[in-house]
N, CA and C atoms of all chains as a GROMACS GRO file, in nm:
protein
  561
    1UNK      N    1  -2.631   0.166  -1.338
    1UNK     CA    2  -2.766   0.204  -1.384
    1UNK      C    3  -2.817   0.330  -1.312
    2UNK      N    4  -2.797   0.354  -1.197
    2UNK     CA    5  -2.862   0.485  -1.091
    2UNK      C    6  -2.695   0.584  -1.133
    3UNK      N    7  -2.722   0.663  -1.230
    3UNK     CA    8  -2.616   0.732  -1.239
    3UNK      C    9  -2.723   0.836  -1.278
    4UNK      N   10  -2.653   0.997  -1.314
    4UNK     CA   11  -2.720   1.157  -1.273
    4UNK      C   12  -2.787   1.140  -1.223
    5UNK      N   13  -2.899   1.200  -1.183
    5UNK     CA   14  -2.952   1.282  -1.071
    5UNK      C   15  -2.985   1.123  -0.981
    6UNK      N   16  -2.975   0.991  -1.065
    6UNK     CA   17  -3.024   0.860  -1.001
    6UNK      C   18  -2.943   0.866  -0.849
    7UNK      N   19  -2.771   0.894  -0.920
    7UNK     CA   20  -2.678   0.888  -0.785
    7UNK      C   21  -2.726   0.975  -0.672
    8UNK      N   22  -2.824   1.082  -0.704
    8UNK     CA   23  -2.828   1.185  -0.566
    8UNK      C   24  -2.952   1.078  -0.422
    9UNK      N   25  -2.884   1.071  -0.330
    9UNK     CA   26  -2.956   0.972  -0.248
    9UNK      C   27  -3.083   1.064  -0.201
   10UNK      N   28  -3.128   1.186  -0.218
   10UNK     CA   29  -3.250   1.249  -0.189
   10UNK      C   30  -3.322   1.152  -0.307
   11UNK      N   31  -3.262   1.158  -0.451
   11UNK     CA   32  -3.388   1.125  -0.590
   11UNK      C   33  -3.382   0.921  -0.518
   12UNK      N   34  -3.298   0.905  -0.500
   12UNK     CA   35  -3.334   0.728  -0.493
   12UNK      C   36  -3.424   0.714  -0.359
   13UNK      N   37  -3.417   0.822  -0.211
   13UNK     CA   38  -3.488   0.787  -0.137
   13UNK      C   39  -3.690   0.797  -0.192
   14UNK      N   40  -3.646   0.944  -0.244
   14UNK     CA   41  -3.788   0.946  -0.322
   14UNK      C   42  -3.880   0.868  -0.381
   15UNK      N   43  -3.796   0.861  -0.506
   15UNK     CA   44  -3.860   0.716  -0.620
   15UNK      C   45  -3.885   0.572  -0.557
   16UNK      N   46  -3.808   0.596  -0.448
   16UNK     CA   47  -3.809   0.380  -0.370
   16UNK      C   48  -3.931   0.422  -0.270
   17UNK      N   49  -3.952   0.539  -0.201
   17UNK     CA   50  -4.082   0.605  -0.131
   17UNK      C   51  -4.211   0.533  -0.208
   18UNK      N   52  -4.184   0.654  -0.333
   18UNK     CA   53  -4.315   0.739  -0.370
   18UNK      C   54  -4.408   0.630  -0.497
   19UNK      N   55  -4.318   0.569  -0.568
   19UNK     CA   56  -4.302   0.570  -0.696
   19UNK      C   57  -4.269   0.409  -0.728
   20UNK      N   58  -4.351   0.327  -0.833
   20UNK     CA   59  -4.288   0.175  -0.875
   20UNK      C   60  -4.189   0.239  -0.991
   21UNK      N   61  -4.081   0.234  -1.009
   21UNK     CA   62  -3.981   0.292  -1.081
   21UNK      C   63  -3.968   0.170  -1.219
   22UNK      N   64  -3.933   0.243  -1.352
   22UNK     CA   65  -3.947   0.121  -1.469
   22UNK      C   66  -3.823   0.171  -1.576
   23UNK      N   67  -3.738   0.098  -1.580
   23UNK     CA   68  -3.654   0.165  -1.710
   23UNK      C   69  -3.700   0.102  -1.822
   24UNK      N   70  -3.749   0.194  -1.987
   24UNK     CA   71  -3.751   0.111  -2.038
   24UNK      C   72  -3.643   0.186  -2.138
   25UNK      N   73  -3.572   0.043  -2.237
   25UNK     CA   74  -3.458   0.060  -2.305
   25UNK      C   75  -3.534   0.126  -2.460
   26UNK      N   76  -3.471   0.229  -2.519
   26UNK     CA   77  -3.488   0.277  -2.678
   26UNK      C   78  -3.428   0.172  -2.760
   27UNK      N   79  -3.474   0.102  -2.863
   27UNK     CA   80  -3.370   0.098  -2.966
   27UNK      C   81  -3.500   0.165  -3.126
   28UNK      N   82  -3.382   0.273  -3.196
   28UNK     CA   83  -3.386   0.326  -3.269
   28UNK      C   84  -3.418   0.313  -3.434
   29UNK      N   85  -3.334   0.196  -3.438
   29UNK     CA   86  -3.347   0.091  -3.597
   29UNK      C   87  -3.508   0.048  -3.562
   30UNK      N   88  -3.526  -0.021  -3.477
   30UNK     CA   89  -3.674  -0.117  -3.444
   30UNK      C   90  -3.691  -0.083  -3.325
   31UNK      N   91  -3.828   0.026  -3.363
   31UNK     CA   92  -3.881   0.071  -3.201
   31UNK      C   93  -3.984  -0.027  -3.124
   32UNK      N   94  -3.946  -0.032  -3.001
   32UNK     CA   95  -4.005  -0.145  -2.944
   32UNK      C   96  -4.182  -0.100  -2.934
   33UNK      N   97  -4.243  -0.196  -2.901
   33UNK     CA   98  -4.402  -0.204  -2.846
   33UNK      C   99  -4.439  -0.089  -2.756
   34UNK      N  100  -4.311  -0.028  -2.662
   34UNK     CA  101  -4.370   0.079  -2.588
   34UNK      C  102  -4.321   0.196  -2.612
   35UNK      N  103  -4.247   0.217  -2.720
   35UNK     CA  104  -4.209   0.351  -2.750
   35UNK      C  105  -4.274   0.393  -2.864
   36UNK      N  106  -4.352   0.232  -2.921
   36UNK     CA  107  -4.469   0.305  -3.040
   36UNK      C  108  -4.602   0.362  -2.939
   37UNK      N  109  -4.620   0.297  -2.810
   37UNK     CA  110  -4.750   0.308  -2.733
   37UNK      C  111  -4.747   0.452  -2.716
   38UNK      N  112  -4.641   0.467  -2.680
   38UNK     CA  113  -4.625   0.634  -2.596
   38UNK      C  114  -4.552   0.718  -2.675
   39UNK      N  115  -4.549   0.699  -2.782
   39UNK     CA  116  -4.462   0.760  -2.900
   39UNK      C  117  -4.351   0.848  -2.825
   40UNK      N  118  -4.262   0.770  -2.802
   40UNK     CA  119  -4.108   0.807  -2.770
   40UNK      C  120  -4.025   0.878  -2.902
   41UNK      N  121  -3.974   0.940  -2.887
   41UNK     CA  122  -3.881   1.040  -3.013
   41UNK      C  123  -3.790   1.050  -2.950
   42UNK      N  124  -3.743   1.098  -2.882
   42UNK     CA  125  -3.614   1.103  -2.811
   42UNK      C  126  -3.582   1.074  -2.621
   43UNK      N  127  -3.454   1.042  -2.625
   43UNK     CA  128  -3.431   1.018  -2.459
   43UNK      C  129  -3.353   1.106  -2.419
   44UNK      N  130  -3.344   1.122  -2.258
   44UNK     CA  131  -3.404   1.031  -2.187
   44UNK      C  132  -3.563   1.087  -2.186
   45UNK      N  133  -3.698   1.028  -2.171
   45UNK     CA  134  -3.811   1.081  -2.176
   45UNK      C  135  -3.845   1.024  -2.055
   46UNK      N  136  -3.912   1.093  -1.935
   46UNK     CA  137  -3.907   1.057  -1.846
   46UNK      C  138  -4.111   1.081  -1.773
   47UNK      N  139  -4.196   0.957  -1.727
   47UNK     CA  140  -4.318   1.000  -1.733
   47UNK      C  141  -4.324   0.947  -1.626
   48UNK      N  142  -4.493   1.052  -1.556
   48UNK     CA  143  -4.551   0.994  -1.436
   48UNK      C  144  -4.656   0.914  -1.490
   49UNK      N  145  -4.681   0.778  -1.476
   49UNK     CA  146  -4.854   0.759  -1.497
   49UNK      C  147  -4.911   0.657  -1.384
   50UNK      N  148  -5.031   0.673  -1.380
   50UNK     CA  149  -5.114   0.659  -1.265
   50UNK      C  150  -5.104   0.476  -1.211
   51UNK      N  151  -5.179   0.432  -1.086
   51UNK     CA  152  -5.162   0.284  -1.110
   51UNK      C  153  -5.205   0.209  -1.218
   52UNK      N  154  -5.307   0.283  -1.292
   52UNK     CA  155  -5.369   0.170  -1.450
   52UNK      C  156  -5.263   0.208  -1.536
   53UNK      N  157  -5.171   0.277  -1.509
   53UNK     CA  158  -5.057   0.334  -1.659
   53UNK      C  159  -5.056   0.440  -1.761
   54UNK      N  160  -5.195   0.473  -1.685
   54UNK     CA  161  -5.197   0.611  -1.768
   54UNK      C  162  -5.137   0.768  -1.756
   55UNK      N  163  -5.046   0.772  -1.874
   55UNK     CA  164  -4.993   0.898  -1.839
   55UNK      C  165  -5.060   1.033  -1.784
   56UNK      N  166  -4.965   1.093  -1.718
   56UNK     CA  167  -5.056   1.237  -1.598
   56UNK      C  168  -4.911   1.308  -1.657
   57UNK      N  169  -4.747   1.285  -1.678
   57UNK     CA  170  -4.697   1.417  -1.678
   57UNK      C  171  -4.562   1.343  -1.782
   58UNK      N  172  -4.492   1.400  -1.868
   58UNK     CA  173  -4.359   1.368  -1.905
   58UNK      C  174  -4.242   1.459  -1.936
   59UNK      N  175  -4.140   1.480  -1.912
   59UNK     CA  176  -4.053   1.540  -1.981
   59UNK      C  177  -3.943   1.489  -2.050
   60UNK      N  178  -3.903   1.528  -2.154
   60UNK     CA  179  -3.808   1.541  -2.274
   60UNK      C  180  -3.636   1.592  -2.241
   61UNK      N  181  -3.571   1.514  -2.237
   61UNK     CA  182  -3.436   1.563  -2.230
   61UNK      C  183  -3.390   1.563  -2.049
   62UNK      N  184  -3.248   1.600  -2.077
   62UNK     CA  185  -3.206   1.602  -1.931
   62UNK      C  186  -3.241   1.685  -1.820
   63UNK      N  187  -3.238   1.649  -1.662
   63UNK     CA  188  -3.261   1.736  -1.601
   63UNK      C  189  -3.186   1.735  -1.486
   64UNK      N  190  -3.145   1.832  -1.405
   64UNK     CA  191  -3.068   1.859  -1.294
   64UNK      C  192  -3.167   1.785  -1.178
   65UNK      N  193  -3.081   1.752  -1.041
   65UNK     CA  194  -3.144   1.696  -0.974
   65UNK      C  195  -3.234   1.755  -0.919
   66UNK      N  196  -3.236   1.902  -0.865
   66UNK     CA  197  -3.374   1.961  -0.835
   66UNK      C  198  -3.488   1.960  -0.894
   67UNK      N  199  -3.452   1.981  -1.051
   67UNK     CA  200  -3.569   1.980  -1.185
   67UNK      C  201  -3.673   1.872  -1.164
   68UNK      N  202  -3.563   1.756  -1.142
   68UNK     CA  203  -3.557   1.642  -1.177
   68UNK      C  204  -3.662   1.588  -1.018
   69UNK      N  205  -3.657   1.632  -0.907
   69UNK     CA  206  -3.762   1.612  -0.818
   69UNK      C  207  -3.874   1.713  -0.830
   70UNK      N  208  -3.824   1.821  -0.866
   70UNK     CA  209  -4.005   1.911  -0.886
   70UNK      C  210  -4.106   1.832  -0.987
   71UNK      N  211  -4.007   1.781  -1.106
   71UNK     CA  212  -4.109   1.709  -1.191
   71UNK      C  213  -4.152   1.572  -1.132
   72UNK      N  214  -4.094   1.533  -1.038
   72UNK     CA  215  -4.124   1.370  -1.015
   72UNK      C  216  -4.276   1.432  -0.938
   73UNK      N  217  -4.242   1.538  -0.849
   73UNK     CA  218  -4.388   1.598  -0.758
   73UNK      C  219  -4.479   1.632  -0.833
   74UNK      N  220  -4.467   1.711  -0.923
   74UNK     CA  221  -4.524   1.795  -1.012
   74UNK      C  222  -4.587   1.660  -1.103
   75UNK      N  223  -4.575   1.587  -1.108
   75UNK     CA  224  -4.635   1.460  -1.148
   75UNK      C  225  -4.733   1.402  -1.099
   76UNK      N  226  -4.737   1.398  -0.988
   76UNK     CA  227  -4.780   1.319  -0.867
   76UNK      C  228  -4.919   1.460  -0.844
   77UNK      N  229  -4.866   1.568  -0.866
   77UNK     CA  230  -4.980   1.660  -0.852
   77UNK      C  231  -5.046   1.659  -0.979
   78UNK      N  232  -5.014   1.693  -1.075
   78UNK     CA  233  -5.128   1.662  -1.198
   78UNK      C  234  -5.198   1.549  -1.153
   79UNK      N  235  -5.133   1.428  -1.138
   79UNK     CA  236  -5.235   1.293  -1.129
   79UNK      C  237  -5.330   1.363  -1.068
   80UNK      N  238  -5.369   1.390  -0.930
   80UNK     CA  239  -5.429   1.411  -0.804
   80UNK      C  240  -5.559   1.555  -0.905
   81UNK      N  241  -5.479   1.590  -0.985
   81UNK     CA  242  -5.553   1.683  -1.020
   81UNK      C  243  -5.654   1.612  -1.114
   82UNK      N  244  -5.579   1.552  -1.222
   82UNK     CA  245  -5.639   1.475  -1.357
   82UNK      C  246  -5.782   1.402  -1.282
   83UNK      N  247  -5.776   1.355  -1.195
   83UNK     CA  248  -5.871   1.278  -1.141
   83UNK      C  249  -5.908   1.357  -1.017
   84UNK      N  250  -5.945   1.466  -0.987
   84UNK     CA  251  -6.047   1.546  -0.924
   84UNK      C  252  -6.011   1.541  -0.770
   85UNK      N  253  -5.896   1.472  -0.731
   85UNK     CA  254  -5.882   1.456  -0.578
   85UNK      C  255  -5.824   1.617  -0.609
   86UNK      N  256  -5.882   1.716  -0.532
   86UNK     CA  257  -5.818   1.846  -0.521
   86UNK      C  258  -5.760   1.863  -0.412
   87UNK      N  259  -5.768   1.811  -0.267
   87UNK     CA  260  -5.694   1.816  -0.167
   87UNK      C  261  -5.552   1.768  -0.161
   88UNK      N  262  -5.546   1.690  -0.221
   88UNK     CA  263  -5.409   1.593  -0.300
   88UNK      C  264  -5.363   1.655  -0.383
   89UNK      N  265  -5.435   1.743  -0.470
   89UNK     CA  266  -5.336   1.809  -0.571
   89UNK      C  267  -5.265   1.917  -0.525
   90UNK      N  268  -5.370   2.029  -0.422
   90UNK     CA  269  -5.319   2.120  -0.394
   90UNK      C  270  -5.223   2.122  -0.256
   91UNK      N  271  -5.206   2.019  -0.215
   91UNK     CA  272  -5.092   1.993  -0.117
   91UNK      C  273  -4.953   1.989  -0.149
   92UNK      N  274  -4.955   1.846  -0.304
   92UNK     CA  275  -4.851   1.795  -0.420
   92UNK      C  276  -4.831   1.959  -0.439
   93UNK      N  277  -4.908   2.056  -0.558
   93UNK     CA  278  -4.856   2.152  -0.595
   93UNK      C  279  -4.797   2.264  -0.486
   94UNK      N  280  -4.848   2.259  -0.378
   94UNK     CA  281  -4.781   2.350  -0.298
   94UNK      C  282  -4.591   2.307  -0.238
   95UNK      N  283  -4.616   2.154  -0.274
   95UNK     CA  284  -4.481   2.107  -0.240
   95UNK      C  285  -4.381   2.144  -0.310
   96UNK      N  286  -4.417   2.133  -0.467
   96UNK     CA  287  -4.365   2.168  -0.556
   96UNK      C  288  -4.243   2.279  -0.534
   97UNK      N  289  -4.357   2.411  -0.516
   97UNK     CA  290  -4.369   2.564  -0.501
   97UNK      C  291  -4.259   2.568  -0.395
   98UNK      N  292  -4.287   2.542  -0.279
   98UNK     CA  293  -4.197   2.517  -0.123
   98UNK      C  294  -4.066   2.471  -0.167
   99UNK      N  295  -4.080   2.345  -0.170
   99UNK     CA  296  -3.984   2.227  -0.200
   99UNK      C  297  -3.856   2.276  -0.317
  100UNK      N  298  -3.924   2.364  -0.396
  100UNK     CA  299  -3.801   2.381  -0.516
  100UNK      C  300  -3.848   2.433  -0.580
  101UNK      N  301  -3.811   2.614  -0.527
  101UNK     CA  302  -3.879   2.730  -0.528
  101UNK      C  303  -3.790   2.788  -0.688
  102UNK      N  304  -3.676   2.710  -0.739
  102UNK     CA  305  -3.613   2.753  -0.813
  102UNK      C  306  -3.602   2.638  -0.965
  103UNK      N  307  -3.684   2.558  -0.927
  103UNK     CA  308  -3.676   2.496  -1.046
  103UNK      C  309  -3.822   2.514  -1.183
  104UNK      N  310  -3.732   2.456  -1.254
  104UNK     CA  311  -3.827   2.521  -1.374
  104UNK      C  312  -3.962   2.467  -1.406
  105UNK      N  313  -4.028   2.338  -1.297
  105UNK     CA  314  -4.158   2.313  -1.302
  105UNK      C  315  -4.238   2.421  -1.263
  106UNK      N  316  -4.204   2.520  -1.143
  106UNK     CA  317  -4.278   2.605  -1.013
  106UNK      C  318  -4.370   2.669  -1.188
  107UNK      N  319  -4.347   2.771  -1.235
  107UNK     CA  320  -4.448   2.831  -1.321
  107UNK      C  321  -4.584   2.722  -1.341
  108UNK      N  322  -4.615   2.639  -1.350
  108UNK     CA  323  -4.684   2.543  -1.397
  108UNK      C  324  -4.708   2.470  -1.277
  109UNK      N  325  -4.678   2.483  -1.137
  109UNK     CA  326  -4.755   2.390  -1.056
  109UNK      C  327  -4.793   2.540  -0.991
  110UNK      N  328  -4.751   2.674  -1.020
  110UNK     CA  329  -4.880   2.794  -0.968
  110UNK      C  330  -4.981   2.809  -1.043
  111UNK      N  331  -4.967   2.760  -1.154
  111UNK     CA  332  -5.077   2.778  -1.232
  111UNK      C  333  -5.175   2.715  -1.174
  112UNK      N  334  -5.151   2.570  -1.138
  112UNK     CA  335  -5.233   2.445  -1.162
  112UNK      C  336  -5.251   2.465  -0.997
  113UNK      N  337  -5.178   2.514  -0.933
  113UNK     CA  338  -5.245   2.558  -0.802
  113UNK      C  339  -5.350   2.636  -0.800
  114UNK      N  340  -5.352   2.740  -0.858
  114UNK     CA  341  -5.464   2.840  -0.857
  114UNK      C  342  -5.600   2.767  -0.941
  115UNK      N  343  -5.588   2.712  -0.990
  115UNK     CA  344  -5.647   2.640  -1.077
  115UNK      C  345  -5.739   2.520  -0.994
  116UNK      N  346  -5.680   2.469  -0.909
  116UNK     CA  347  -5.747   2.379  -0.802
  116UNK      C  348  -5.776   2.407  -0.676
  117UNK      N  349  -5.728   2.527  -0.683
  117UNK     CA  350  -5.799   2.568  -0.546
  117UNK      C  351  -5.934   2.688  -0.582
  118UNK      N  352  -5.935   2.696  -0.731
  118UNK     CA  353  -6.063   2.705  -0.789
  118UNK      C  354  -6.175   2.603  -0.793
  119UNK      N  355  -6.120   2.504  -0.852
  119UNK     CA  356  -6.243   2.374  -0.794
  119UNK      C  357  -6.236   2.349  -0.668
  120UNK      N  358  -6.115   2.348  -0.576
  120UNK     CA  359  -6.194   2.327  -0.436
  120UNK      C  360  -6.286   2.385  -0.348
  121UNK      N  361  -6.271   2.547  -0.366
  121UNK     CA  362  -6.350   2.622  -0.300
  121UNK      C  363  -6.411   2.712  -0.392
  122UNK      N  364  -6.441   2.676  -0.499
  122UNK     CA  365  -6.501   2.757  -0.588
  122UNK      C  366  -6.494   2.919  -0.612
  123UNK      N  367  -6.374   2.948  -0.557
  123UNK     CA  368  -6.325   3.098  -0.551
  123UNK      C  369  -6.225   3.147  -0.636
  124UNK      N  370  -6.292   3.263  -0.690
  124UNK     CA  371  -6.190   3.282  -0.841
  124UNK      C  372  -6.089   3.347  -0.790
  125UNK      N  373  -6.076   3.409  -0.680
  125UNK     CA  374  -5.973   3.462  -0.600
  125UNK      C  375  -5.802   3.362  -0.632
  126UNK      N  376  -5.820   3.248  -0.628
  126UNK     CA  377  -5.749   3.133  -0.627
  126UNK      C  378  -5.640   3.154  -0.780
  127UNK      N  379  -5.759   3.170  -0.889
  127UNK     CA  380  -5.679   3.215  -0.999
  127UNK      C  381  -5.644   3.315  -0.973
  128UNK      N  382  -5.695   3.448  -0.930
  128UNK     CA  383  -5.609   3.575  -0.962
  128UNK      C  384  -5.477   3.596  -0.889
  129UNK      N  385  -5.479   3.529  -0.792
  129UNK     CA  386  -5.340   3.487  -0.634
  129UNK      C  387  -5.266   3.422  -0.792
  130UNK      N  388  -5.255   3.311  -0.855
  130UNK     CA  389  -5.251   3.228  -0.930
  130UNK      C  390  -5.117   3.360  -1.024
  131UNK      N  391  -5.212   3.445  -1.089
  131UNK     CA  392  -5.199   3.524  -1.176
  131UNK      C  393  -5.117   3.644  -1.146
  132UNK      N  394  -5.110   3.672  -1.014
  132UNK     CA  395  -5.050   3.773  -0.935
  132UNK      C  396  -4.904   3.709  -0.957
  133UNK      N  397  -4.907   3.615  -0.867
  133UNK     CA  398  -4.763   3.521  -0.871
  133UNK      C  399  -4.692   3.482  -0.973
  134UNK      N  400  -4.731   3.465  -1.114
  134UNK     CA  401  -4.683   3.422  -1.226
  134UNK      C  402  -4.656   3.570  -1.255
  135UNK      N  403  -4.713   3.678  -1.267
  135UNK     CA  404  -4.667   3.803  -1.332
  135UNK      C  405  -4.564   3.885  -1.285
  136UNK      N  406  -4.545   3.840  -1.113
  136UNK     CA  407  -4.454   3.901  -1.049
  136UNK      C  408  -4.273   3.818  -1.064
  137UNK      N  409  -4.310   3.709  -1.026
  137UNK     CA  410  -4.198   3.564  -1.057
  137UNK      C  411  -4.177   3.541  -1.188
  138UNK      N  412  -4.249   3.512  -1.268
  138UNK     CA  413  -4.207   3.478  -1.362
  138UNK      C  414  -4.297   3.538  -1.506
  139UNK      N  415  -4.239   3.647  -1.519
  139UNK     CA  416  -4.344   3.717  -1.597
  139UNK      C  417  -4.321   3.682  -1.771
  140UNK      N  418  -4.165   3.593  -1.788
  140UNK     CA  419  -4.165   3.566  -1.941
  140UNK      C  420  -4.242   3.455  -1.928
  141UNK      N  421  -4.279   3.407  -1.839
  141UNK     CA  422  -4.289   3.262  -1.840
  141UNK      C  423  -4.444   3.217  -1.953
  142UNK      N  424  -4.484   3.107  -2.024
  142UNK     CA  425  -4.606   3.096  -2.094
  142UNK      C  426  -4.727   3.115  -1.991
  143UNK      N  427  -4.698   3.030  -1.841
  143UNK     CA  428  -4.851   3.010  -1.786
  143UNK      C  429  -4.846   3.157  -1.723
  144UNK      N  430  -4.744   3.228  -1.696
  144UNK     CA  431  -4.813   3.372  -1.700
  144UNK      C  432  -4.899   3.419  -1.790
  145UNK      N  433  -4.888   3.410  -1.932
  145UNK     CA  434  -4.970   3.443  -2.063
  145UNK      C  435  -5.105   3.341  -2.037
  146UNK      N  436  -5.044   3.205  -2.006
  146UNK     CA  437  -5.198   3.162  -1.966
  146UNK      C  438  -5.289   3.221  -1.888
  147UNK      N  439  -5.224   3.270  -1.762
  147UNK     CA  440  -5.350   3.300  -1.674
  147UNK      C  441  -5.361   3.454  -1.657
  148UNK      N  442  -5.343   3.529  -1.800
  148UNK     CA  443  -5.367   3.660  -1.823
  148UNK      C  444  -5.487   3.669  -1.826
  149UNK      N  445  -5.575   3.608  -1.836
  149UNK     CA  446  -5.720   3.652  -1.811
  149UNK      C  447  -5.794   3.640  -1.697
  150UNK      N  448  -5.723   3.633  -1.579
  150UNK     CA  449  -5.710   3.596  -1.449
  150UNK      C  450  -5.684   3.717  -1.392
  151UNK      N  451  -5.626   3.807  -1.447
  151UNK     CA  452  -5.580   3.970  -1.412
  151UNK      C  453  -5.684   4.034  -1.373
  152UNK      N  454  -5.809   3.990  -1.469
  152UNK     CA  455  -5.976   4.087  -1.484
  152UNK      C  456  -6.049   4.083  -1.330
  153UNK      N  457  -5.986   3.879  -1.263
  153UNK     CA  458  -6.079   3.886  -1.119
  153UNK      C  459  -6.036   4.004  -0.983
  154UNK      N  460  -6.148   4.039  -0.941
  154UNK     CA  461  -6.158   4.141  -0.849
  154UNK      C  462  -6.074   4.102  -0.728
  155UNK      N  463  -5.969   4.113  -0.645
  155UNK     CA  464  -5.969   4.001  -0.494
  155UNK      C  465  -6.078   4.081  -0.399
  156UNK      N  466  -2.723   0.459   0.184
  156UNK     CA  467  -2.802   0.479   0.045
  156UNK      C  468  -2.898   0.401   0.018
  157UNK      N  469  -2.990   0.446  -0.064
  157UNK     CA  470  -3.105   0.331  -0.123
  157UNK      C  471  -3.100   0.306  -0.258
  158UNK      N  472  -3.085   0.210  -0.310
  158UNK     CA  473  -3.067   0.114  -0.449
  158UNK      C  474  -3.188   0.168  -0.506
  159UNK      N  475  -3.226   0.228  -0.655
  159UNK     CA  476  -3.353   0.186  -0.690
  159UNK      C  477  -3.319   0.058  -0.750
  160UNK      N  478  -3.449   0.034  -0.748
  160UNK     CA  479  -3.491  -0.130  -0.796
  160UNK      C  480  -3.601  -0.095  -0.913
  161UNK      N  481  -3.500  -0.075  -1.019
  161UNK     CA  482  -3.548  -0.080  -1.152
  161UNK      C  483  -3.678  -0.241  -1.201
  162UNK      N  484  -3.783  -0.174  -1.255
  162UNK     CA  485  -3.856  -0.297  -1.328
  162UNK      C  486  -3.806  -0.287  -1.450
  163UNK      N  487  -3.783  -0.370  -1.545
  163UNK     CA  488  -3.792  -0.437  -1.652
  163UNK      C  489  -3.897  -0.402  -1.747
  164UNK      N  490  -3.993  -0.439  -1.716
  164UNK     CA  491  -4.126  -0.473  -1.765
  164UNK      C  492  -4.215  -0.382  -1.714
  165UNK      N  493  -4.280  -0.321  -1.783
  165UNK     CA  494  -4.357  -0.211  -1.785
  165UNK      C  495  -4.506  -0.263  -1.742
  166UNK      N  496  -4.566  -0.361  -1.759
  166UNK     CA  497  -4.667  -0.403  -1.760
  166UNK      C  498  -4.697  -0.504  -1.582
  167UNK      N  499  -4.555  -0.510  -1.600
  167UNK     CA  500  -4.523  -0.603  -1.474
  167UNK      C  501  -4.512  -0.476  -1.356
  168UNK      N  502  -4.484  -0.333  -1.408
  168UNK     CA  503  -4.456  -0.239  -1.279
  168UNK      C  504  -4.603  -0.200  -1.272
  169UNK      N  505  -4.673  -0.175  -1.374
  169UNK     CA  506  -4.862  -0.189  -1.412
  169UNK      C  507  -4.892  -0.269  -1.263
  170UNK      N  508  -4.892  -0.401  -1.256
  170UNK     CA  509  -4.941  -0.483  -1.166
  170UNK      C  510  -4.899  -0.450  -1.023
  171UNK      N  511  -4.739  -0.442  -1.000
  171UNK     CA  512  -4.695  -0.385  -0.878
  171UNK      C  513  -4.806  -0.259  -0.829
  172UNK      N  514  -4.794  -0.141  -0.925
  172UNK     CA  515  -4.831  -0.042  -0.885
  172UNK      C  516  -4.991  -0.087  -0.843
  173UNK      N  517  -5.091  -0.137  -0.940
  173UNK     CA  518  -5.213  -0.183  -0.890
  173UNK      C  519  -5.223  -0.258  -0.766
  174UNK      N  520  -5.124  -0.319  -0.704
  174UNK     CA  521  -5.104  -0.375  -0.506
  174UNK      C  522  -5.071  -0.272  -0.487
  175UNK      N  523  -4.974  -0.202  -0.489
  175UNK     CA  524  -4.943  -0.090  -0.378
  175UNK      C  525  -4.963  -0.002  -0.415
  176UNK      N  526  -5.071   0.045  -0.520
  176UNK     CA  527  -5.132   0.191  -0.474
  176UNK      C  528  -5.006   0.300  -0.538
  177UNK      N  529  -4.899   0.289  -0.548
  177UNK     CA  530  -4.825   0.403  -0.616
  177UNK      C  531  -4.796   0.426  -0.753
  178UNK      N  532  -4.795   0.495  -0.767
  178UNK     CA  533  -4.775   0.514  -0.947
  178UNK      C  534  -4.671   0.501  -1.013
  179UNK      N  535  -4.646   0.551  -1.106
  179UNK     CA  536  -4.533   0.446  -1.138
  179UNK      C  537  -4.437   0.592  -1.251
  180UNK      N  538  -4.299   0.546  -1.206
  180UNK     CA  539  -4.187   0.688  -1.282
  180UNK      C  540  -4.158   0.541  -1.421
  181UNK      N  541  -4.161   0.604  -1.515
  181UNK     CA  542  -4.052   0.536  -1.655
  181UNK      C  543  -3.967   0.667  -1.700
  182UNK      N  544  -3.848   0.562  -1.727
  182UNK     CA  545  -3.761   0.635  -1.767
  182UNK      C  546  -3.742   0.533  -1.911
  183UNK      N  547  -3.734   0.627  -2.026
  183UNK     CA  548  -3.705   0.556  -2.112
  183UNK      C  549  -3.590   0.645  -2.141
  184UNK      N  550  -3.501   0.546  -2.210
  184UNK     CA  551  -3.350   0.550  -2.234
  184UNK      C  552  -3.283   0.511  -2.327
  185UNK      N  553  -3.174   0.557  -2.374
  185UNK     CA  554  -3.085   0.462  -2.476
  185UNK      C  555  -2.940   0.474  -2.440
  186UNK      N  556  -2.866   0.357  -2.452
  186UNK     CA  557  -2.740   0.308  -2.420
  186UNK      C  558  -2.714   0.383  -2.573
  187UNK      N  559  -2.620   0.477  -2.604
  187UNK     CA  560  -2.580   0.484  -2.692
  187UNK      C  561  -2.464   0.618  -2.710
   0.00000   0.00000   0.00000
């Protein structure tokens, strides 16, 4: 059952850490009760949601084991965000960033960094740092195009 | 190494997670 990225003993120390871990099984002919809840389409689909069960992050299809921990973080930081703890988020997203400087969540936890360290200290500075970093790193990337209007703040 | 310890029951990892405070990863899957 703990096979790809399951076998890497960094992802099992993590998930047995961080995380109540849940497999649930697809079947395709007759979709079960929770793949109509969360409208499942294809596997593996893999989600963070909070202690009441409500989803904060998911992704679609396979992922390498680095991917595969930026999104488990990158999870754990939306939550923190979704629900206004900003000290929690912007710690999670900075881990992200640090932690796995090369995987394909980082565009989207700088965003959502700059983004919360706008509500924490109410400084638009936060987005344009935000906006700087996405245009320089990753300039095809979408949340670069997102936070193109982030270009206009003064530092 | 550390084993995960897969739940079953989705509703049942619901309750876990509501005692201990952590949130909860699903992996949904198909044997196929």
């Amino acid at each position: 059952m703990n096979t790809g990225p399951y076998s890497d003993e960094k992802v099992q120390k993590y998930i047995a850490a961080e995380f109540i871990p849940v497999k649930s099984q697809c079947v395709w002919d007759k979709r079960t009760e929770l793949m109509k809840q969360f409208d499942i389409a294809w596997t593996p689909t893999l989600m963070v949601h909070d202690v009441t069960g409500k989803e904060h992050h998911r992704v679609v299809g396979f992922v390498p084991t680095d991917d595969f921990l930026a999104h488990l973080k990158l999870g754990k930081a939306k939550m923190s965000f979704n629900r206004f703890r900003f000290a929690d988020a912007v710690e999670n997203f900075s881990t992200v960033i640090e932690q796995h400087p090369d995987a394909g969540a980082v565009p989207e936890a700088v965003f959502y960094l700059g983004v919360t360290t706008y509500w924490k200290s109410h400084d638009p500075k936060g987005l344009r740092r935000a906006y700087d970093t996405l245009a320089a790193r990753f300039p095809q990337s979408e949340w670069a195009r997102r936070a193109l209007p982030y270009k206009q703040i003064p530092l | 190494m550390t084993e995960i310890k897969w739940e079953k029951d989705f509703h049942k990892a619901v309750e876990l997670a509501g005692k201990t405070n952590k949130p909860i990863f699903q992996d949904f899957w198909f044997d196929g």
